[in-house]
Steps between C-alpha positions, in 0.01 A plus 500: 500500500131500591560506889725809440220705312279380765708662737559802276138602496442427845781728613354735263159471622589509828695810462180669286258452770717602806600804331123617414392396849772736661768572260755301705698171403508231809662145441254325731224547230776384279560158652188434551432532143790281414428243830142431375612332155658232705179360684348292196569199456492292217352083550561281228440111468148560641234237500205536309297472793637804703295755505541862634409433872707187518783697348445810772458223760832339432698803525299690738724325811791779391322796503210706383450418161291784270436246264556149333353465173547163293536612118226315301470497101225737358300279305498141727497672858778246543828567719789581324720328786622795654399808702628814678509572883496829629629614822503801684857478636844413271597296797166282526591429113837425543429272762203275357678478180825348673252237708272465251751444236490117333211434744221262443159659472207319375685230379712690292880631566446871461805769370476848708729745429438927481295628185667687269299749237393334183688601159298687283350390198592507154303623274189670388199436343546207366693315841851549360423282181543623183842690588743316279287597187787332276557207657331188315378348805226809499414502128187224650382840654 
């Protein structure tokens, strides 16, 4: 559902723009749009010891990448264990994911596949917590 309201506001904003630039519609502007949510990659199974330049070098053989970033938690600067590689072309993606796929890097087997958009949070203030105001599990609260 996500990747179909991702399109939906790409299309839309893609559609906005062009038409206050010249008040015409083109598909090229279109596709690209829509062709540019396909060059991220997601990296799971990541050691702890790769880094973001170790991660960019290790993909880098399949085309230019914008960016590799390894995820790391807020509070110990540690990795998470996975990252996200961005390239400029769907087809550079497609192919480093399919090579790179179940690949050993670091001495760890690593899981590529194409990122998808995160599902939004629940909740409010409170993080989603004290929803279920009946139930007895959040009378500690």
């Amino acid at each position: 559902m996500a990747f179909y309201n991702r399109i939906g506001s790409l299309v839309r904003q893609t559609i906005s723009q062009n038409s206050a630039s010249n008040g015409q519609v083109t598909g090229p502007l279109m596709f690209n749009a829509i062709r540019c949510m396909s060059s991220k990659l997601f990296v799971g199974g990541l050691s702890y010891q790769t880094d973001d330049y170790s991660l960019k070098e290790a993909f880098s053989g399949f085309g230019d990448v914008i960016e590799a970033r390894v995820i790391t938690d807020r509070e110990s600067g540690r990795s998470r264990g996975f990252g996200f590689v961005n390239y400029t072309s769907s087809d550079s993606a497609n192919e480093a994911m399919n090579a790179m796929d179940g690949q050993e890097l670091n001495g760890r087997n690593i899981r590529v596949s194409l990122a998808t958009e995160r599902a939004p949070r629940a909740g409010g203030a409170d993080g989603g917590y004290n929803r279920n105001y009946g139930d007895a599990r959040n009378d500690r609260y």
